[in-house]
C-alpha positions as CSV (number, residue, x, y, z in Angstrom):
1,X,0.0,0.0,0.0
2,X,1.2,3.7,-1.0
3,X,1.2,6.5,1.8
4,X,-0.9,9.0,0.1
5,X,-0.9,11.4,3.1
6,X,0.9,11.9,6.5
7,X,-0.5,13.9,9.4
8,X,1.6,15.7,11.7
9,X,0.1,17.6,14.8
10,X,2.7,20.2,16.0
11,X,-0.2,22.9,18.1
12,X,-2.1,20.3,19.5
13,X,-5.4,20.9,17.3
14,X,-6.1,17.1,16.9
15,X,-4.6,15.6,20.1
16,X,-4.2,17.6,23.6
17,X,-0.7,16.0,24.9
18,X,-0.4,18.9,26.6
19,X,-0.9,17.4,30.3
20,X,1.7,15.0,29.3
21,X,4.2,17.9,28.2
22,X,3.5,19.3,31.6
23,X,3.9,15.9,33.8
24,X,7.1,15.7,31.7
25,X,8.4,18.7,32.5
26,X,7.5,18.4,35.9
27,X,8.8,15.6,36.5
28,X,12.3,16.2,35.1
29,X,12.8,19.8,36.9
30,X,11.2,18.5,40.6
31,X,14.7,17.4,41.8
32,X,15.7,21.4,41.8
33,X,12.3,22.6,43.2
34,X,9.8,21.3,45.3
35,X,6.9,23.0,43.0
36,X,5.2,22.4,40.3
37,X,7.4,24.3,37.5
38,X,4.5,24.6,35.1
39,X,0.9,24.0,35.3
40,X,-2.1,23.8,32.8
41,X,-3.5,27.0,33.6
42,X,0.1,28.5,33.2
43,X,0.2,28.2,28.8
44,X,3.5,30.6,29.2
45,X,5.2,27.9,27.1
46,X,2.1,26.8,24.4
47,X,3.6,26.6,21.2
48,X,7.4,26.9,22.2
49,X,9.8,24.5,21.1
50,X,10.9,21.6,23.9
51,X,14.2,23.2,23.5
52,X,13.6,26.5,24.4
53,X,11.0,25.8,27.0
54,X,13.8,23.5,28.8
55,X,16.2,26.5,28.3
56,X,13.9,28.9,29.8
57,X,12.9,26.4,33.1
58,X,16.8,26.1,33.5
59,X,17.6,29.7,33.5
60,X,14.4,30.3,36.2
61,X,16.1,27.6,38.4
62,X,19.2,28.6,38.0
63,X,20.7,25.5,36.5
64,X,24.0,25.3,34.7
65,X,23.2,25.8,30.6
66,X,26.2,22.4,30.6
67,X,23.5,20.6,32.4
68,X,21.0,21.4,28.9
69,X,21.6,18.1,27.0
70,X,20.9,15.8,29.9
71,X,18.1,17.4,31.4
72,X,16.4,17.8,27.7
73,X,17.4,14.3,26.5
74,X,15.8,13.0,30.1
75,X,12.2,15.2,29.4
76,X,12.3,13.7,26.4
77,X,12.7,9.9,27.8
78,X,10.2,10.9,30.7
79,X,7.5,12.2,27.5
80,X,7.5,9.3,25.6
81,X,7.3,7.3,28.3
82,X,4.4,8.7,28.7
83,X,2.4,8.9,25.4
């Protein structure tokens, strides 16, 4: 069978992952602060790259910028994990 057509959903108009994003996220930053870092009501990051929202938690907790590709290669473990 021929793929006519392929579907990609990058603003979350057919699935809402967003609660996933955030549980991610979440869970990857809660070593270096007892809060929640983002929450569902808090849509500071919708429609940001993972890359820059990562970026952005780091610098608001103060974490190294050497510490980027671990803690973004770990969200990203923790997210997939989850979908």
């Amino acid at each position: 069978m021929k793929i006519k057509a392929v579907i990609f959903d990058l603003d979350e108009t057919l699935v809402d992952n967003l609660a996933l994003h955030i549980e991610a996220s979440t869970n990857v930053f809660a070593q270096f602060q007892k809060d929640t870092v983002v929450t569902e009501e808090d849509r500071q990051y919708a429609g940001m790259r993972i890359s820059d929202i990562v970026k952005d938690m780091m610098r608001k907790l103060d974490i190294p910028e050497d510490r980027f590709d671990e803690l973004y290669q770990k969200r990203q473990q923790i997210f997939l994990s989850l979908v």
